[in-house]
PyMOL Python script that loads the backbone (N, CA, C, O; Angstrom):
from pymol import cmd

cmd.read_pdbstr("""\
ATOM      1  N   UNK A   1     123.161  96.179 -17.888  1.00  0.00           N
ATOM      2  CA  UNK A   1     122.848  96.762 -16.592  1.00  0.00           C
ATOM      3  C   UNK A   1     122.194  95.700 -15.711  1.00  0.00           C
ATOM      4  O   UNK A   1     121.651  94.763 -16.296  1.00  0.00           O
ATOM      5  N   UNK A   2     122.181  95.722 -14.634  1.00  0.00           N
ATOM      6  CA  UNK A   2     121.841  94.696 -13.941  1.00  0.00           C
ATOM      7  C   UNK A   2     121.656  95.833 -12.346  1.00  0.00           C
ATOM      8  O   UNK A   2     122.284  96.806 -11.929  1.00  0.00           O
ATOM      9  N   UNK A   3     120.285  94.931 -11.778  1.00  0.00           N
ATOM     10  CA  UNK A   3     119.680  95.995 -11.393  1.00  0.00           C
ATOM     11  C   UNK A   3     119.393  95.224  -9.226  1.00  0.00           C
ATOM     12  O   UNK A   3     119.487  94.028  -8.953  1.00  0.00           O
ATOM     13  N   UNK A   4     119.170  96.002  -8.483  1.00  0.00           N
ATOM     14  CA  UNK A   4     119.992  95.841  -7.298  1.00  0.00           C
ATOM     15  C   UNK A   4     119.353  94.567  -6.675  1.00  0.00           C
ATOM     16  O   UNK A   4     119.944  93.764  -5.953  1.00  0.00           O
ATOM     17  N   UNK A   5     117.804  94.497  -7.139  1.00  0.00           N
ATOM     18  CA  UNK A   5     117.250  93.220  -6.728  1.00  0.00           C
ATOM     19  C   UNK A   5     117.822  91.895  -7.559  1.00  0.00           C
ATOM     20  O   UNK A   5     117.589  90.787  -7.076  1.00  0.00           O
ATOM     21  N   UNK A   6     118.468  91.984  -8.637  1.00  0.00           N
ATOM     22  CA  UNK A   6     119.010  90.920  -9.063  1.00  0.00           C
ATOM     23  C   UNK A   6     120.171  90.588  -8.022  1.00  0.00           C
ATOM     24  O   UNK A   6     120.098  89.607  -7.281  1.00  0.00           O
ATOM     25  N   UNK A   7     121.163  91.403  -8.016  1.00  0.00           N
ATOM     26  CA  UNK A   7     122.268  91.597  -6.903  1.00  0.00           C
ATOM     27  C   UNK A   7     122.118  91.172  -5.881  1.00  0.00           C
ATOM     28  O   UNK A   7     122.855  90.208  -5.671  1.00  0.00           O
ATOM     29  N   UNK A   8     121.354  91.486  -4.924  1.00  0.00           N
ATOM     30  CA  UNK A   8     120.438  90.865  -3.687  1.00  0.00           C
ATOM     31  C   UNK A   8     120.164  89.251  -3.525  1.00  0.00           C
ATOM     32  O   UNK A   8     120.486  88.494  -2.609  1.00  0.00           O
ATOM     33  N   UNK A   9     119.545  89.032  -4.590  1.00  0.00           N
ATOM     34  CA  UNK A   9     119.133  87.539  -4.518  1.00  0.00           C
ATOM     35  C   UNK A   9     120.408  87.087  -5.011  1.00  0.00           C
ATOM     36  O   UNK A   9     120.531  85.961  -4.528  1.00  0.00           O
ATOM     37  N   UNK A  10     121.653  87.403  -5.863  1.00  0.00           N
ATOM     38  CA  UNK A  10     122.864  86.935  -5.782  1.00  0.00           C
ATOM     39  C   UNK A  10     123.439  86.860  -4.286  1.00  0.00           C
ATOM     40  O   UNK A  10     124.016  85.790  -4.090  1.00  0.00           O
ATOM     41  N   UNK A  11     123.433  87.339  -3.673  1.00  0.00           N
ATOM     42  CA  UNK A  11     123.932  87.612  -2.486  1.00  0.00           C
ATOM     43  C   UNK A  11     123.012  86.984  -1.344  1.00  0.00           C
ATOM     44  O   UNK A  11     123.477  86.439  -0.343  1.00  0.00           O
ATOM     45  N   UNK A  12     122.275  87.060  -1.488  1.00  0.00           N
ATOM     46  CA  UNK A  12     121.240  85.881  -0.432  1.00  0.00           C
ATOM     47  C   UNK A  12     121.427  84.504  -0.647  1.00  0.00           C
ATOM     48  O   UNK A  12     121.186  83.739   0.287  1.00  0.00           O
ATOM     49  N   UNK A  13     121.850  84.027  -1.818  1.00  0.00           N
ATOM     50  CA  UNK A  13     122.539  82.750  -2.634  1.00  0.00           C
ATOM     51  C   UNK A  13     123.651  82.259  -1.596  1.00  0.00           C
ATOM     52  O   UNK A  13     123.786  81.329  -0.801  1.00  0.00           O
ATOM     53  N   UNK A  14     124.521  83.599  -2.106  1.00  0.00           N
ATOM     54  CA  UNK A  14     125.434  82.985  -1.777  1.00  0.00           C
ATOM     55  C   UNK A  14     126.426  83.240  -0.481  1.00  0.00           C
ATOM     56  O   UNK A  14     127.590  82.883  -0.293  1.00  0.00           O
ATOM     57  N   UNK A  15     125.195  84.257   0.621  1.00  0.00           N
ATOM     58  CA  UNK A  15     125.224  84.298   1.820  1.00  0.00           C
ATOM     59  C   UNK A  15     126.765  84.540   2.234  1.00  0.00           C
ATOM     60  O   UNK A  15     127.289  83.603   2.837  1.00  0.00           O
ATOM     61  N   UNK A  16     127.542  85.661   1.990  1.00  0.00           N
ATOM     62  CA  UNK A  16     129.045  85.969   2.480  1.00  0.00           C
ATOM     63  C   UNK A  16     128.980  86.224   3.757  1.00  0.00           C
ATOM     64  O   UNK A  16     130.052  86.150   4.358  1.00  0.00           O
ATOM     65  N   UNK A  17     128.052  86.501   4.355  1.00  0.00           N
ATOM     66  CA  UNK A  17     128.397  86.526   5.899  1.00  0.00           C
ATOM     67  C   UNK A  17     127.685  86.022   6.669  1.00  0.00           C
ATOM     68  O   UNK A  17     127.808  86.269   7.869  1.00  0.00           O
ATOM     69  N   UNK A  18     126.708  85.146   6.185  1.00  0.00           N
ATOM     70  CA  UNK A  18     125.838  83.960   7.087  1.00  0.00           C
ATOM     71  C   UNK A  18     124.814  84.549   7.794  1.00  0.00           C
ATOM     72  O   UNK A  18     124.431  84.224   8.918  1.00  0.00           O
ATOM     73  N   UNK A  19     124.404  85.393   7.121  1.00  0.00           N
ATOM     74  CA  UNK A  19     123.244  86.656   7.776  1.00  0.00           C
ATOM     75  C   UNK A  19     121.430  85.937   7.501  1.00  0.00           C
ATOM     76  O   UNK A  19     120.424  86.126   8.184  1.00  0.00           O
ATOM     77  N   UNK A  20     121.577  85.279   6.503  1.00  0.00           N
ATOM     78  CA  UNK A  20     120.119  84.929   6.160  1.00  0.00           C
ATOM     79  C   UNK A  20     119.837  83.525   6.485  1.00  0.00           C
ATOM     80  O   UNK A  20     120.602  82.564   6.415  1.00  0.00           O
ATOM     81  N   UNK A  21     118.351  83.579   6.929  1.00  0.00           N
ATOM     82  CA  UNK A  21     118.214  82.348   7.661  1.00  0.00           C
ATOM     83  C   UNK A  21     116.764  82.303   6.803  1.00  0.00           C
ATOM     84  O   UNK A  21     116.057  83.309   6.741  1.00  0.00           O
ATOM     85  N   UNK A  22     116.435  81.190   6.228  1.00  0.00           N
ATOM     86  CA  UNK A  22     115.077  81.225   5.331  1.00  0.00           C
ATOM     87  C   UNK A  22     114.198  81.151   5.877  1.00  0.00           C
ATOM     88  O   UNK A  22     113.140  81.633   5.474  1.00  0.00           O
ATOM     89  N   UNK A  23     114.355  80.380   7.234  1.00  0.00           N
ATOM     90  CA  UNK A  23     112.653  80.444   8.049  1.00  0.00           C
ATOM     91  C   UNK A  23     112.815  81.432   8.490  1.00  0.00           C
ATOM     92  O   UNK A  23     112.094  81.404   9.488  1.00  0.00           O
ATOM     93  N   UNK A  24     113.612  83.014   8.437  1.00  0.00           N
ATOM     94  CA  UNK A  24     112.913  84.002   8.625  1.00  0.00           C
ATOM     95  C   UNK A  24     112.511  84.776   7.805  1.00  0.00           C
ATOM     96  O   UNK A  24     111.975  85.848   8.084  1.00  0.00           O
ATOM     97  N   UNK A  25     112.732  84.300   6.555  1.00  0.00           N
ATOM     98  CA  UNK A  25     112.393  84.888   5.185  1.00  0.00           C
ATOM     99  C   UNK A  25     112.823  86.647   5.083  1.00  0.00           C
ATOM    100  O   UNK A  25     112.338  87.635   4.532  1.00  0.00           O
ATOM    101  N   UNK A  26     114.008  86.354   5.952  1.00  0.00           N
ATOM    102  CA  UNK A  26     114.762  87.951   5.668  1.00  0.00           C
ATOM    103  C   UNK A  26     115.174  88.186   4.449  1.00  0.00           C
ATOM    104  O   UNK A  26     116.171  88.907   4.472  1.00  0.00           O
ATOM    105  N   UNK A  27     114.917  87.958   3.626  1.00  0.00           N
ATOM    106  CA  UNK A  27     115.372  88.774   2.283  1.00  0.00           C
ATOM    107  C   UNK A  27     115.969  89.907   1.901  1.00  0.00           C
ATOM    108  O   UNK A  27     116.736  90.030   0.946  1.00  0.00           O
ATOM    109  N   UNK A  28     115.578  90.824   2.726  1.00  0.00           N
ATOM    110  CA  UNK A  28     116.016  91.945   2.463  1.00  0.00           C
ATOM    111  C   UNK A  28     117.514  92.148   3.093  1.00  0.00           C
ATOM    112  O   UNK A  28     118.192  93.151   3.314  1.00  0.00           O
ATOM    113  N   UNK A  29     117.656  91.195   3.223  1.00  0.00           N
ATOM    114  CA  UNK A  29     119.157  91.260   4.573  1.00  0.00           C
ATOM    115  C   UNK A  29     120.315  91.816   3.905  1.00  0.00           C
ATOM    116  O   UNK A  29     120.975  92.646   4.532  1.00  0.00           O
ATOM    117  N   UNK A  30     120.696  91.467   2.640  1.00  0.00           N
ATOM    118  CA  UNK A  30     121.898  92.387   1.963  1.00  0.00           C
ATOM    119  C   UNK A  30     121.187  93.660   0.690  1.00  0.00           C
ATOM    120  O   UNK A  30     121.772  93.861  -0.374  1.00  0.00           O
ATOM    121  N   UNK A  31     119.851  94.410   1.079  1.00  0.00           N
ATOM    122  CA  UNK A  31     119.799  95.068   0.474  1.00  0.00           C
ATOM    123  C   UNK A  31     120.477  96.501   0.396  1.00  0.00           C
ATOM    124  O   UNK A  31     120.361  97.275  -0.554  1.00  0.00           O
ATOM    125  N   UNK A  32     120.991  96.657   1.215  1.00  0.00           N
ATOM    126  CA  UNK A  32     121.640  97.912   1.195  1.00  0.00           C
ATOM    127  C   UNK A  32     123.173  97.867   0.497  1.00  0.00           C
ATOM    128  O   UNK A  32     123.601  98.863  -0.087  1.00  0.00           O
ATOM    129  N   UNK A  33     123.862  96.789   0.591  1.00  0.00           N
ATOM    130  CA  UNK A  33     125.519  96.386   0.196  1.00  0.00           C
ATOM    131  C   UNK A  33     124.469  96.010  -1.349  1.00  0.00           C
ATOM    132  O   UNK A  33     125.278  96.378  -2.201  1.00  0.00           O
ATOM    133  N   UNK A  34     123.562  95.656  -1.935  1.00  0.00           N
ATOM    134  CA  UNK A  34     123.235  95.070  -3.349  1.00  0.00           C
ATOM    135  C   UNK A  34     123.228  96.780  -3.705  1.00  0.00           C
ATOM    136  O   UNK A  34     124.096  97.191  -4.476  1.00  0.00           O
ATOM    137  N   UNK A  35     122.391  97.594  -3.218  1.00  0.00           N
ATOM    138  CA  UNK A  35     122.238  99.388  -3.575  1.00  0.00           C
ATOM    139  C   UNK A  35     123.477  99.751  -3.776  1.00  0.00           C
ATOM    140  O   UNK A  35     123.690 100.114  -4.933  1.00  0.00           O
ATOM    141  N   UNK A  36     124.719  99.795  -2.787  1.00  0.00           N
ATOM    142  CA  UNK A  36     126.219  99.856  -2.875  1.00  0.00           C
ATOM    143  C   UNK A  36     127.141  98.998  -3.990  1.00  0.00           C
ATOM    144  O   UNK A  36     128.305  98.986  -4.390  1.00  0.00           O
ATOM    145  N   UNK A  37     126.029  98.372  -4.207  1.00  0.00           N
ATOM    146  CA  UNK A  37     127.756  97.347  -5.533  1.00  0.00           C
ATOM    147  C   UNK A  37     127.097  97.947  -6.859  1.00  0.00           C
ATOM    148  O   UNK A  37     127.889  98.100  -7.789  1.00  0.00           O
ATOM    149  N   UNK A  38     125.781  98.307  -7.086  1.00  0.00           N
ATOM    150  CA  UNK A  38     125.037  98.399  -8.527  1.00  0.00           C
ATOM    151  C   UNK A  38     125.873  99.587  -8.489  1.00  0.00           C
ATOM    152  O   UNK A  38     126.799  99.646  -9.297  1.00  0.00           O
ATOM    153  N   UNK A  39     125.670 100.630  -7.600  1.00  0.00           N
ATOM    154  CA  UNK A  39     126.289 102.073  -7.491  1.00  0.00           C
ATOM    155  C   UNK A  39     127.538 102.054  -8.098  1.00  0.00           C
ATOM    156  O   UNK A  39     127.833 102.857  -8.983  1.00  0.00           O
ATOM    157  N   UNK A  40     128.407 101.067  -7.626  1.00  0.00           N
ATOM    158  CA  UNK A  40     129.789 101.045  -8.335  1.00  0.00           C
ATOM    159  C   UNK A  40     130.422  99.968  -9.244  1.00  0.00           C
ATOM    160  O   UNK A  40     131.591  99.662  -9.480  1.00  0.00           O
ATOM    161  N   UNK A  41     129.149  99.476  -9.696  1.00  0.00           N
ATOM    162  CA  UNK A  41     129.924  98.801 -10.751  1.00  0.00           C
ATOM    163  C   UNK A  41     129.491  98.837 -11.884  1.00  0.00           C
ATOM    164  O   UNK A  41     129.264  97.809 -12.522  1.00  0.00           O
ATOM    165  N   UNK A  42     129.255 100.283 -12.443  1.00  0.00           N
ATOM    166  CA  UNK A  42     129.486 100.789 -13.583  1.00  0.00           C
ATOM    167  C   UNK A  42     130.371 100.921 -14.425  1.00  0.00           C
ATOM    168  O   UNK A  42     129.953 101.245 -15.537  1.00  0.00           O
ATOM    169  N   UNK A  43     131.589 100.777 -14.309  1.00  0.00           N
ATOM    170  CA  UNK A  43     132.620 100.519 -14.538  1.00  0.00           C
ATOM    171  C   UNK A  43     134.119  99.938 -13.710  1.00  0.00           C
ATOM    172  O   UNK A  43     134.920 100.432 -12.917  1.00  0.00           O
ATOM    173  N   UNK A  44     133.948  98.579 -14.428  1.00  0.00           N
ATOM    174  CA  UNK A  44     135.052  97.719 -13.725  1.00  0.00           C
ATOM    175  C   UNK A  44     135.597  96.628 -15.154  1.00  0.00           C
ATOM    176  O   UNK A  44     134.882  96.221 -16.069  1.00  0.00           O
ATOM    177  N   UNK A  45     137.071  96.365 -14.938  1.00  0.00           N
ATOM    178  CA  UNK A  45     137.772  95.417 -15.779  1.00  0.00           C
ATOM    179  C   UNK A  45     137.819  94.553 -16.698  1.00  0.00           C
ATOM    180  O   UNK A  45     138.065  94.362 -17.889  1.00  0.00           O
ATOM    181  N   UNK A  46     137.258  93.742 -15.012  1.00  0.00           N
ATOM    182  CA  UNK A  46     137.812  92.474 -14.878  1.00  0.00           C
ATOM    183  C   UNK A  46     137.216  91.404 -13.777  1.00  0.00           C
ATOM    184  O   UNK A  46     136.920  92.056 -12.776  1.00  0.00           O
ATOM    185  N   UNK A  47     137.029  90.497 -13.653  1.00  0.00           N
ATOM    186  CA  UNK A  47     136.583  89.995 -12.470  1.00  0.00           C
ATOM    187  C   UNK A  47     137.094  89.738 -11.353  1.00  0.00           C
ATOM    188  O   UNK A  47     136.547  89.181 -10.401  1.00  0.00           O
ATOM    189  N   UNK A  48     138.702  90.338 -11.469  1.00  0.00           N
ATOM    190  CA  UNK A  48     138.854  90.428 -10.012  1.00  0.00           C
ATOM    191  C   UNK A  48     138.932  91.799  -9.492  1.00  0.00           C
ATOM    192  O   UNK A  48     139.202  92.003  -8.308  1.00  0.00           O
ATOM    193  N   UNK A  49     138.630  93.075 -10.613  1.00  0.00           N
ATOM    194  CA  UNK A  49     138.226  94.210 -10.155  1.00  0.00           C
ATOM    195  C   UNK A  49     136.860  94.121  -9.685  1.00  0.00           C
ATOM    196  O   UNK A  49     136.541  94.883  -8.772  1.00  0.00           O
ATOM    197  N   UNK A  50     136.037  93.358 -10.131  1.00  0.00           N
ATOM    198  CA  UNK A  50     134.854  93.280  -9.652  1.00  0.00           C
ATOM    199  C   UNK A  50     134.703  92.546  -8.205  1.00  0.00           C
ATOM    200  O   UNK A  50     133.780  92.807  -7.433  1.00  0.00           O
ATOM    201  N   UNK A  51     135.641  91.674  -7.960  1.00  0.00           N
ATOM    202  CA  UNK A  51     135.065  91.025  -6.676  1.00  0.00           C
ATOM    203  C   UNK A  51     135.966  91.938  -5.786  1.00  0.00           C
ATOM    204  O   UNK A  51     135.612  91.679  -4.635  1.00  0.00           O
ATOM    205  N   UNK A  52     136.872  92.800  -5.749  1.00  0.00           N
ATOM    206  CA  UNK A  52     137.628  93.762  -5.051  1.00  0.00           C
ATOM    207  C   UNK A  52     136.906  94.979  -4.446  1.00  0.00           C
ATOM    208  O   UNK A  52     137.222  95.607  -3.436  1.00  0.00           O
ATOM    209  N   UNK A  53     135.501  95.250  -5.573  1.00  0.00           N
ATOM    210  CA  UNK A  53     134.717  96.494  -5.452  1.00  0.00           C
ATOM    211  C   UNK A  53     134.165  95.675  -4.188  1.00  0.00           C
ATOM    212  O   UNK A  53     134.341  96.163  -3.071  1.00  0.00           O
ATOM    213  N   UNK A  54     133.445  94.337  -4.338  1.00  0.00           N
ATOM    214  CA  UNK A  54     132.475  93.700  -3.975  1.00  0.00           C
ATOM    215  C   UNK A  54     132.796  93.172  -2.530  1.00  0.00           C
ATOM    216  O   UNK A  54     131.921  93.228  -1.667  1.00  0.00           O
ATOM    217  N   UNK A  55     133.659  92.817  -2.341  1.00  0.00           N
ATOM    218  CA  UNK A  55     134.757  92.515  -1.094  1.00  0.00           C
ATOM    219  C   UNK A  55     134.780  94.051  -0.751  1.00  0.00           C
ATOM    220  O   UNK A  55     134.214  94.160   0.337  1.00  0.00           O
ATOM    221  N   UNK A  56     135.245  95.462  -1.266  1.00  0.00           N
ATOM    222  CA  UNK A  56     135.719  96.720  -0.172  1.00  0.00           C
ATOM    223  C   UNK A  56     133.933  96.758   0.060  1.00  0.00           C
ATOM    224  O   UNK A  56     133.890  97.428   1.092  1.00  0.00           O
ATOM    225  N   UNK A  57     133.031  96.562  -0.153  1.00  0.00           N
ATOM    226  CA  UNK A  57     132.148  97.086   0.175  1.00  0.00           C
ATOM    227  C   UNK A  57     131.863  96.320   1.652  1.00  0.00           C
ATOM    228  O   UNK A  57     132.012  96.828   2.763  1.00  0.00           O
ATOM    229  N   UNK A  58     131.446  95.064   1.366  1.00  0.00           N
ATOM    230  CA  UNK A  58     131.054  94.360   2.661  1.00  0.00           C
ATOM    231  C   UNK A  58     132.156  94.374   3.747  1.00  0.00           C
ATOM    232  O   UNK A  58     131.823  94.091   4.897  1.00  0.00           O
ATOM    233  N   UNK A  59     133.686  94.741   3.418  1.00  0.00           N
ATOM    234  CA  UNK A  59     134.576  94.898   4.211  1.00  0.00           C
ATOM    235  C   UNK A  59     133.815  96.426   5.229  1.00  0.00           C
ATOM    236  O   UNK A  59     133.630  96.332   6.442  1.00  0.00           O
ATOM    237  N   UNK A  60     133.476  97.702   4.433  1.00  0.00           N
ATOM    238  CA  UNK A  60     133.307  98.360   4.943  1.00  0.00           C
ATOM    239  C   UNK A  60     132.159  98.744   5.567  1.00  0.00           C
ATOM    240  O   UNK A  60     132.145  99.644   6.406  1.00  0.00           O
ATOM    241  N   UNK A  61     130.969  97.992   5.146  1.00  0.00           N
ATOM    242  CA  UNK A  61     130.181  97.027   6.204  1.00  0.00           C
ATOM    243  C   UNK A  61     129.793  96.850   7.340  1.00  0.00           C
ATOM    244  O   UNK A  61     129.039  97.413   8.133  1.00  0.00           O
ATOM    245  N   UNK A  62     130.593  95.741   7.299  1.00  0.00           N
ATOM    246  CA  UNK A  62     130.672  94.165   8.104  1.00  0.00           C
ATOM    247  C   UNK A  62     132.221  94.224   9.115  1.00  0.00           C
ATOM    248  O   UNK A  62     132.412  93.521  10.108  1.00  0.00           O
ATOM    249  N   UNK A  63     133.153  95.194   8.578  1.00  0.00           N
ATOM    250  CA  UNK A  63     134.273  95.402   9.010  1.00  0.00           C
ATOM    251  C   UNK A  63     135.218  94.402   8.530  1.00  0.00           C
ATOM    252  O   UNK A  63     134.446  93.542   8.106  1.00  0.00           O
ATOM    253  N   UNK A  64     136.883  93.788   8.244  1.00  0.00           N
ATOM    254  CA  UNK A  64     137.302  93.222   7.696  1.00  0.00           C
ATOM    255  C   UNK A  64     137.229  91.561   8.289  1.00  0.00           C
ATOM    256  O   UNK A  64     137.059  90.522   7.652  1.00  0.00           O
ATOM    257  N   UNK A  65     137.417  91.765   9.661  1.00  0.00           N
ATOM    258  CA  UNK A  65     137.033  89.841  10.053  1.00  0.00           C
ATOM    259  C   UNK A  65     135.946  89.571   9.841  1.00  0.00           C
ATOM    260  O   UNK A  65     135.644  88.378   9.810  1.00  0.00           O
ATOM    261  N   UNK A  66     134.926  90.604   9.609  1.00  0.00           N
ATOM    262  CA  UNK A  66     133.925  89.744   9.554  1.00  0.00           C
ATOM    263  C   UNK A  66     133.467  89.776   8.229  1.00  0.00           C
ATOM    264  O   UNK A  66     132.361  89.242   8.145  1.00  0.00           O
ATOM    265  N   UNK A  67     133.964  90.264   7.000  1.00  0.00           N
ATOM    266  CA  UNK A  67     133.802  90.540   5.746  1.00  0.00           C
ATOM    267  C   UNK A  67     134.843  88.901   5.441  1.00  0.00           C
ATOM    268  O   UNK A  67     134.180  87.940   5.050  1.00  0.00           O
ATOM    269  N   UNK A  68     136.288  88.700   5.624  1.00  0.00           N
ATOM    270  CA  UNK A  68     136.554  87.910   5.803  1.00  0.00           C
ATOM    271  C   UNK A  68     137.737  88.228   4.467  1.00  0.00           C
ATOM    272  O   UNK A  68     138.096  89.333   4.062  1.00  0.00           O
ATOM    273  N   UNK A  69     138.115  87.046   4.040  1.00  0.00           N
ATOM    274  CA  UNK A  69     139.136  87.428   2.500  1.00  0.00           C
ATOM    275  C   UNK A  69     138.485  87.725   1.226  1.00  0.00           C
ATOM    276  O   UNK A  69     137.478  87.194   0.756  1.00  0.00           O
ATOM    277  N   UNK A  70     139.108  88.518   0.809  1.00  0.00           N
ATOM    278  CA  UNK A  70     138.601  88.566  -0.599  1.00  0.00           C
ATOM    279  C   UNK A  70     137.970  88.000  -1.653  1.00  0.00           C
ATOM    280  O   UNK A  70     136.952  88.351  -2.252  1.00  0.00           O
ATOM    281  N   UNK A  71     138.942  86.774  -1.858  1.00  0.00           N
ATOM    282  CA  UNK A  71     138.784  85.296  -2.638  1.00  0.00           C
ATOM    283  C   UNK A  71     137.390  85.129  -2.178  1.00  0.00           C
ATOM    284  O   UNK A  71     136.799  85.080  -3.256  1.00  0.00           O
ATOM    285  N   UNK A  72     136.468  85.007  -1.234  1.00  0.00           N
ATOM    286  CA  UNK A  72     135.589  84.484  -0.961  1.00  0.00           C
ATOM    287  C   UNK A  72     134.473  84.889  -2.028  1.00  0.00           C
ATOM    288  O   UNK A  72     133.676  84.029  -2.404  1.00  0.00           O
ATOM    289  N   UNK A  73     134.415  86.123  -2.491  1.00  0.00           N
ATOM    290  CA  UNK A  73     133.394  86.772  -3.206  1.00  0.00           C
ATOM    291  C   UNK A  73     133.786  86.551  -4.642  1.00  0.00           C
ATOM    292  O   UNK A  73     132.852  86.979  -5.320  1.00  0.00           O
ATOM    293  N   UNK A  74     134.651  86.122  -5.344  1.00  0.00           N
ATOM    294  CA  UNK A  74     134.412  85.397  -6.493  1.00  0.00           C
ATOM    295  C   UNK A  74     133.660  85.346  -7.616  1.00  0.00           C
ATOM    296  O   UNK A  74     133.540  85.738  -8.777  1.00  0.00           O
ATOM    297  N   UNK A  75     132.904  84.246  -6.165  1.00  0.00           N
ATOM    298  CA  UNK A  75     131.724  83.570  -6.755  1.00  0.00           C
ATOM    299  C   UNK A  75     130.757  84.348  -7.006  1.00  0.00           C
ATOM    300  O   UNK A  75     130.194  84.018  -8.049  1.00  0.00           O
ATOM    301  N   UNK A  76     130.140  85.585  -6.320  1.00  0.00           N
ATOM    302  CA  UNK A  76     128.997  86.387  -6.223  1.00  0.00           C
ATOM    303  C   UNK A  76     130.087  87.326  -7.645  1.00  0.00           C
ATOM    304  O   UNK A  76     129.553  87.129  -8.736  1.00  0.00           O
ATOM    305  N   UNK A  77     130.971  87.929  -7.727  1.00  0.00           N
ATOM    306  CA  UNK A  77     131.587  88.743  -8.878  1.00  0.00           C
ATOM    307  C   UNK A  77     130.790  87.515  -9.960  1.00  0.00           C
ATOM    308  O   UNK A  77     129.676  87.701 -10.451  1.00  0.00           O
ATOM    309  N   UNK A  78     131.442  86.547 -10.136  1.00  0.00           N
ATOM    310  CA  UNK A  78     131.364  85.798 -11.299  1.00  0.00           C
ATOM    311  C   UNK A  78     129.961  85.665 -11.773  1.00  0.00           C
ATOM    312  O   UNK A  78     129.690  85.785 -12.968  1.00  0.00           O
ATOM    313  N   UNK A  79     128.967  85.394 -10.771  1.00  0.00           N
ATOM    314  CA  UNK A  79     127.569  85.424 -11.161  1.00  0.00           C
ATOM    315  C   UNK A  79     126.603  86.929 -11.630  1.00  0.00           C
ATOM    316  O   UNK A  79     125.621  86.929 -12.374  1.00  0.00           O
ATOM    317  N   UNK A  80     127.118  87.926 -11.066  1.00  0.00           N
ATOM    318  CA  UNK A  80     127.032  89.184 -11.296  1.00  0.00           C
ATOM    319  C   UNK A  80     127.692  89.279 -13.029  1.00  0.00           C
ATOM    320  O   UNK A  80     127.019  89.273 -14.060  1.00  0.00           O
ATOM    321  N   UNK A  81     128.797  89.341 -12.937  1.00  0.00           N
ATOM    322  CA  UNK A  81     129.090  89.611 -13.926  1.00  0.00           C
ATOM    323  C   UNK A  81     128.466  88.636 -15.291  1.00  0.00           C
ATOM    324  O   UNK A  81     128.290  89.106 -16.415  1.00  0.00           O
ATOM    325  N   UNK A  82     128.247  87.495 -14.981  1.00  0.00           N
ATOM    326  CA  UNK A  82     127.213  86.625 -15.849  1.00  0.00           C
ATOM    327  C   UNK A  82     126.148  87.706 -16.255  1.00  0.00           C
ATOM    328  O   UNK A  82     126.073  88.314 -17.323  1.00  0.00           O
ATOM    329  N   UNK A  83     125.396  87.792 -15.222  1.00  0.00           N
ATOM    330  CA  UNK A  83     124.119  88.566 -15.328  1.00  0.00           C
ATOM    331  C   UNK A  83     124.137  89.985 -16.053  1.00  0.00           C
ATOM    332  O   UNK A  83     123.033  90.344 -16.463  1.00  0.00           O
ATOM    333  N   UNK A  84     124.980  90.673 -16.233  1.00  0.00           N
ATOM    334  CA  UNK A  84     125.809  91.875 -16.783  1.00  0.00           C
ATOM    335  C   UNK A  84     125.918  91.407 -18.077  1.00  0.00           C
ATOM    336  O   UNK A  84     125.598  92.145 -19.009  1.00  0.00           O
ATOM    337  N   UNK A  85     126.461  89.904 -18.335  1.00  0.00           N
ATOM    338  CA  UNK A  85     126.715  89.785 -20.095  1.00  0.00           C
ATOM    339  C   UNK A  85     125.195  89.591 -20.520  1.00  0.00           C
ATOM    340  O   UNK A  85     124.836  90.256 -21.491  1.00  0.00           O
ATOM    341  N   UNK A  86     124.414  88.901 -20.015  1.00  0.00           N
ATOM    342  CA  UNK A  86     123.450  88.870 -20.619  1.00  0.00           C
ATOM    343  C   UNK A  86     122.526  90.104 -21.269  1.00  0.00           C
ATOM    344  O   UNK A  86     121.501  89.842 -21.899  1.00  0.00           O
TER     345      UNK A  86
END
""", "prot")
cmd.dss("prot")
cmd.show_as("cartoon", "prot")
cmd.util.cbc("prot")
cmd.orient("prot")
């Protein structure tokens, strides 16, 4: 299980939509999409079912140009799902 503040700071990492800026120490900036991915990824595959959940979410968001392609989130699936094996 892996829990939404882990998710969050995955996602502040690795910044998918260029929202966090550190000298404003917004942190909290993807907490609501980190509440939305823990919610549904209770059960998933594979890692590209996982970055598909992870991508429709910020698509529905952020809207799709500005969510952007799929492929992009990957990286945040792949580290998530790290954190999940452990």
């Amino acid at each position: 299980m892996i829990d939404e503040n882990t998710i969050s700071k995955i996602l502040i990492q690795e910044d998918p939509i260029g929202i966090y800026f550190p000298d404003l120490l917004n942190l909290d900036e993807y907490n609501s999409e980190a509440k939305l991915i823990a919610e549904e990824i209770k059960a998933f595959h594979d890692i590209n079912e996982l970055t598909y959940i992870i991508w429709s979410i910020f698509k529905k968001t952020f809207g799709e140009v500005e969510a952007g392609e799929k492929e992009n989130y990957t990286s945040i699936a792949k580290k998530i799902f790290k954190e999940l094996s452990n």
